[in-house]
Backbone as CSV, one residue per row, in Angstrom:
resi,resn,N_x,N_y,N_z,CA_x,CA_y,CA_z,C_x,C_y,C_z
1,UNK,64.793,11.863,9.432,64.732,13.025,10.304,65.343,12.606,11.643
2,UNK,66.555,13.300,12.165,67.275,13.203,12.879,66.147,13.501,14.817
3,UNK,65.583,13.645,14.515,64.412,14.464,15.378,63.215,13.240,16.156
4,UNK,63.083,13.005,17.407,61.908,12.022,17.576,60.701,12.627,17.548
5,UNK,59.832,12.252,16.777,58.355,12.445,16.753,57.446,13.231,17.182
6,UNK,57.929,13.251,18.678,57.362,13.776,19.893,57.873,15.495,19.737
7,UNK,59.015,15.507,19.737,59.590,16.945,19.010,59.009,18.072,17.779
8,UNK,59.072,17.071,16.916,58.480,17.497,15.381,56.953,17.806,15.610
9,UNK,56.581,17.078,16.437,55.167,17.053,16.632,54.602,18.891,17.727
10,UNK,55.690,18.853,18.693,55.672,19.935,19.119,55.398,20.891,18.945
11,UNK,56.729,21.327,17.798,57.779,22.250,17.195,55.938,22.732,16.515
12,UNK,55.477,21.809,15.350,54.386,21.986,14.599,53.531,22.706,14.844
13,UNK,53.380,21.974,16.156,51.272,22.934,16.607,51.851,24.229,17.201
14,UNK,53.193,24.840,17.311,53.054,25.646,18.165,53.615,26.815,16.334
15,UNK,53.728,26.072,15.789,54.077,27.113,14.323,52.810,27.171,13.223
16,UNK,52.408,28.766,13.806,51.083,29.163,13.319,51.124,29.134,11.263
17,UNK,51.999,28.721,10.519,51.611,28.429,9.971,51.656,27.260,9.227
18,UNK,51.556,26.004,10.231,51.479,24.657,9.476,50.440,24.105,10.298
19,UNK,49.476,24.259,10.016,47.589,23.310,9.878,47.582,21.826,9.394
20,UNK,47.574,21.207,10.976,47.256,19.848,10.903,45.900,19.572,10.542
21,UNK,45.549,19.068,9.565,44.369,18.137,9.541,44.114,17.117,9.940
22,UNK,42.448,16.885,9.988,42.728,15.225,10.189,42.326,14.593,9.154
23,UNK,42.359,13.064,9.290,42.141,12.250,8.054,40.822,11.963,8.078
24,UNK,39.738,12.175,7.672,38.321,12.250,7.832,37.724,11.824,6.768
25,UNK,36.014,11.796,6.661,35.084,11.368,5.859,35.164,12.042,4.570
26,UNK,35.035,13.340,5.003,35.450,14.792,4.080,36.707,14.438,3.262
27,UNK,37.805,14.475,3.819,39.104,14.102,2.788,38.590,12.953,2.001
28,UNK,39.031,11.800,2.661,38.506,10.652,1.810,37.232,10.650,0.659
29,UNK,36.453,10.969,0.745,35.275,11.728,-0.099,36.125,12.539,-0.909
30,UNK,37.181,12.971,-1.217,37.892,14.115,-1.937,39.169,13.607,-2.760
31,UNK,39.158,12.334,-2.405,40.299,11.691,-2.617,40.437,11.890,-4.369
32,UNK,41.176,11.778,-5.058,41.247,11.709,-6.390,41.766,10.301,-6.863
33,UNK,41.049,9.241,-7.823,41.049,8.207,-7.801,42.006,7.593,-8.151
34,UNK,42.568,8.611,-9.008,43.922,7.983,-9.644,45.521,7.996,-8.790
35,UNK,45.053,8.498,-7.984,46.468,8.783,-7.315,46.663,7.703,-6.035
36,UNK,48.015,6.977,-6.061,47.647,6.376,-4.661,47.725,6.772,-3.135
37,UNK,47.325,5.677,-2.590,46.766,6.379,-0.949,47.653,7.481,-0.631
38,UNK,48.699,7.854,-0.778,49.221,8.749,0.126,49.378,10.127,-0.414
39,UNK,49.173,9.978,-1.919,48.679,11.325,-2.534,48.211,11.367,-2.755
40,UNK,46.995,10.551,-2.803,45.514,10.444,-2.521,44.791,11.468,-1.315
41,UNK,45.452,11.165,-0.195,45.333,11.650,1.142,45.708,13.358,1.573
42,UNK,46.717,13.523,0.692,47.579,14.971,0.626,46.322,15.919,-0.216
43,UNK,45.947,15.470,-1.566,45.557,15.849,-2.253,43.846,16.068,-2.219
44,UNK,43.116,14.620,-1.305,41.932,15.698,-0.744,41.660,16.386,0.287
45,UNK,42.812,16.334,0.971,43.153,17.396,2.262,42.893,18.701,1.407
46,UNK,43.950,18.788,0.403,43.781,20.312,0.381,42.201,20.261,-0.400
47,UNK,41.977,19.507,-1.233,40.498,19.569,-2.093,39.186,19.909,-0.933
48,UNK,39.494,19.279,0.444,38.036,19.027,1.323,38.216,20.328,2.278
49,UNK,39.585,21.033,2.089,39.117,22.510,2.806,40.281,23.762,2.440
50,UNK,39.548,23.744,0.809,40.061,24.942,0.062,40.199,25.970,0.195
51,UNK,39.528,26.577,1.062,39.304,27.845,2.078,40.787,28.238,2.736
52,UNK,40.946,26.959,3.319,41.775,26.863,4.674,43.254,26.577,3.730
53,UNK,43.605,25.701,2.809,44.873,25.277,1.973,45.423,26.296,0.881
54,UNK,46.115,26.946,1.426,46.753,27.767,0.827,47.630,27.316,-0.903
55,UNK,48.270,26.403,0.326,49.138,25.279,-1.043,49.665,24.084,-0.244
56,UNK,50.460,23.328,-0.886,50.823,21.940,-0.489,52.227,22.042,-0.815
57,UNK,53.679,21.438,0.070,54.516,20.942,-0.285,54.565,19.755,-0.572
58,UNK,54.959,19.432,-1.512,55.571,18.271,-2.800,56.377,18.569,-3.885
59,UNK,56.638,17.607,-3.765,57.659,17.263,-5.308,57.165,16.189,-5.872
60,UNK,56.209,15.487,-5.948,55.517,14.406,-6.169,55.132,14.765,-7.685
61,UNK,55.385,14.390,-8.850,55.070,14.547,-10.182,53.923,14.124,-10.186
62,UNK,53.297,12.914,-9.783,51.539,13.020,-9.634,50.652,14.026,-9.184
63,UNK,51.128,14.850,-8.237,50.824,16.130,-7.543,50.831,17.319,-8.291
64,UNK,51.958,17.435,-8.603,52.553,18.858,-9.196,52.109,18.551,-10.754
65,UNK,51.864,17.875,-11.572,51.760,17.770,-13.248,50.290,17.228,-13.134
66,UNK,49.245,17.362,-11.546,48.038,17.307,-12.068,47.445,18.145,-11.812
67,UNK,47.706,19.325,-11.181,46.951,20.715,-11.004,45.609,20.757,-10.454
68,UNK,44.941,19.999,-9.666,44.223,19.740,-8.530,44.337,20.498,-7.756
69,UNK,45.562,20.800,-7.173,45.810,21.483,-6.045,47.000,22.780,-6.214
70,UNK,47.028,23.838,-5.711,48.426,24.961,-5.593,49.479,24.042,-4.820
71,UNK,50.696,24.080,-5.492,51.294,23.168,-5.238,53.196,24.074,-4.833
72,UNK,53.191,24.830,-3.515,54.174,25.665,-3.461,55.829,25.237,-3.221
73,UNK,55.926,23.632,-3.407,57.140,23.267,-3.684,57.184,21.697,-5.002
């Protein structure tokens, strides 16, 4: 990403529809065991506040071919 951090980071909170989480007790508690940490992390985000997760972008075949989660890319 051609973009520094500080930008992207901006651009984000001020675009009402992309919901930062944080990485918490709740996620981790949600984690799914088989997957590693980083779709581990994606995946009990959306699991620890289903309410709020509409869907998830990925292309991650661990993601998308385990149906855990709505998975809109």
């Amino acid at each position: 990403i051609p973009q520094p951090l500080e930008t992207i980071w901006q651009f984000l909170q001020k675009d009402s529809r992309c919901i930062i989480y944080p990485i918490d007790v709740n996620v981790v508690l949600h984690m799914p065991a088989h997957l590693d940490i980083h779709d581990g992390l994606i995946v009990g985000t959306a699991l620890a506040y289903p309410t709020e997760v509409t869907g998830i972008l990925s292309c991650d075949e661990m993601i998308t071919h385990g149906g855990l989660v709505p998975v809109v890319w």
